[in-house]
KOLLUMTI-734770 format. One line per 2 residues: for each residue z, x, y of C-alpha. Coordinates in steps of 0.1 Angstrom, whole numbers, plus 5000, padded with zeros to 4 digits. Each point is the difference from the previous one (the first is absolute). Example, Ala and Ser with C-alpha at 12.3 -4.5 7.8 and 13.67 -1.06 7.14 Angstrom:
BEGIN
5078/5123/4955  4993/5014/5034
//
This chain:
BEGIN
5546/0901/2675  4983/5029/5022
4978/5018/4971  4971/4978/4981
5003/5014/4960  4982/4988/4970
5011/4994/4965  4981/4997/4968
5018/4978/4972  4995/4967/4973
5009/4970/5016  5028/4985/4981
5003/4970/5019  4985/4981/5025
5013/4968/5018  4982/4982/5026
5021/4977/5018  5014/5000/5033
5012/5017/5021  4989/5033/4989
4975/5008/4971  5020/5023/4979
4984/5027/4975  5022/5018/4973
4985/5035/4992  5004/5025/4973
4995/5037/5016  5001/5027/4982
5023/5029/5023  4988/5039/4997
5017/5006/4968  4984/4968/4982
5031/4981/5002  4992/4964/5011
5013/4985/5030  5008/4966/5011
4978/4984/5034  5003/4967/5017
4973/5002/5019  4997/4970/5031
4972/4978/5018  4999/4975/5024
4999/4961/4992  4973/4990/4978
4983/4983/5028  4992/5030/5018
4995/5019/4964  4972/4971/4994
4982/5002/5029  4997/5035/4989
4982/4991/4968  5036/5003/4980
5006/4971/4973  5028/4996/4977
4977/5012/4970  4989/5036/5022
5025/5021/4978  5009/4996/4963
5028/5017/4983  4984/5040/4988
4980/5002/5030  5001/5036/5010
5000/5000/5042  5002/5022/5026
5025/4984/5033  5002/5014/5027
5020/4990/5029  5035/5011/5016
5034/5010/4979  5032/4987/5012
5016/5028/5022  5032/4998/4980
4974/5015/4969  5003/4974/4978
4970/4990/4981  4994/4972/5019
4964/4998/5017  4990/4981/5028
4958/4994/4987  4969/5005/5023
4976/5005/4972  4992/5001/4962
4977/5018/4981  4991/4977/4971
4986/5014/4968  4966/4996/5007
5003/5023/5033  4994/4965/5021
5026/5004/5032  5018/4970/5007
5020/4997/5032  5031/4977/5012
4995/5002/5035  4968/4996/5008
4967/5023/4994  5007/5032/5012
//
């Protein structure tokens, strides 16, 4: 996890629970085929005190992620920021 990326996708799932916040995105590749994210947060404390709530995504939302891929290039990210619809940033670890 040495290179931040982004991806832009429809979030197809979204649990809050602990220990991790998990996001399930839809990203289209290049050639338009669609490709299958899980996309991580910390606990939903921490995601809280960042203004996060269990209602913050809805299934169809289109985001942009951006945080670090698993080095073994799996589409697993590790999430330091979202994009939301509206273009409002919200963070996981604090303001940045």
């Amino acid at each position: 996890m040495s290179r931040e990326i982004t991806v832009k996708g429809t979030v197809t799932g979204y649990t809050w629970s602990n220990p991790h916040v998990m996001i399930d995105l839809d990203v289209k590749d290049a050639s338009g085929k669609i490709e299958k994210w899980d996309v991580g947060g910390p606990s939903t404390t921490r995601m809280a005190g960042n203004g996060w709530d269990r209602t913050t995504l809805k299934m169809g939302d289109a985001i942009t992620a951006i945080g670090y891929r698993f080095s073994d290039g799996s589409n697993i990210l590790r999430l330091q920021k979202v994009v939301m619809p509206s273009g409002k940033e919200m963070f996981l670890y604090g303001r940045q």
